[in-house]
Residue, then its C-alpha position, 0 to 999 in steps of 0.5 A: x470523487x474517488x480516489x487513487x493510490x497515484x504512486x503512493x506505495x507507502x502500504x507496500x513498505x509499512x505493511x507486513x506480508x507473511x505469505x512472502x516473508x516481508x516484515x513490516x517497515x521493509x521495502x517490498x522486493x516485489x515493489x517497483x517505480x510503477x507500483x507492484x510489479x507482481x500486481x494480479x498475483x500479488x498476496x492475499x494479505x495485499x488484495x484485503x488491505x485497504x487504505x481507508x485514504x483510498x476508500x473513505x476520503x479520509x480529510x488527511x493529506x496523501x500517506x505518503x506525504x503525510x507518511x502514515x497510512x489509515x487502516 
């Protein structure tokens, strides 16, 4: 079965993204109750990360419930 991001937005907190001069452990200003509200232009740096919980099923609970993410 794959999986989705669903709502969890955690990666776009946690992670840092220096084409727009977002530290690490930042909210994102480009993050909104429906995900990325600049989904499609967002940053390179956020279109090759990938959440090994979305990719490889990682038997770990959702990040933002288990409040990590998998990289």
């Amino acid at each position: 079965m794959k999986r989705g991001c669903g709502d969890c937005q955690l990666c776009c907190t946690l992670l840092p993204i220096s084409e727009i001069g977002k530290p690490a452990n930042t909210r994102c200003n480009f993050q909104s109750s429906v995900g990325c509200a600049i989904y499609g232009k967002h940053p390179e740096s956020c279109r090759q990360w990938a959440c090994d919980w979305v990719r490889h099923n990682a038997p770990v609970r959702r990040p933002d419930h288990s409040h990590y993410v998998i990289d």
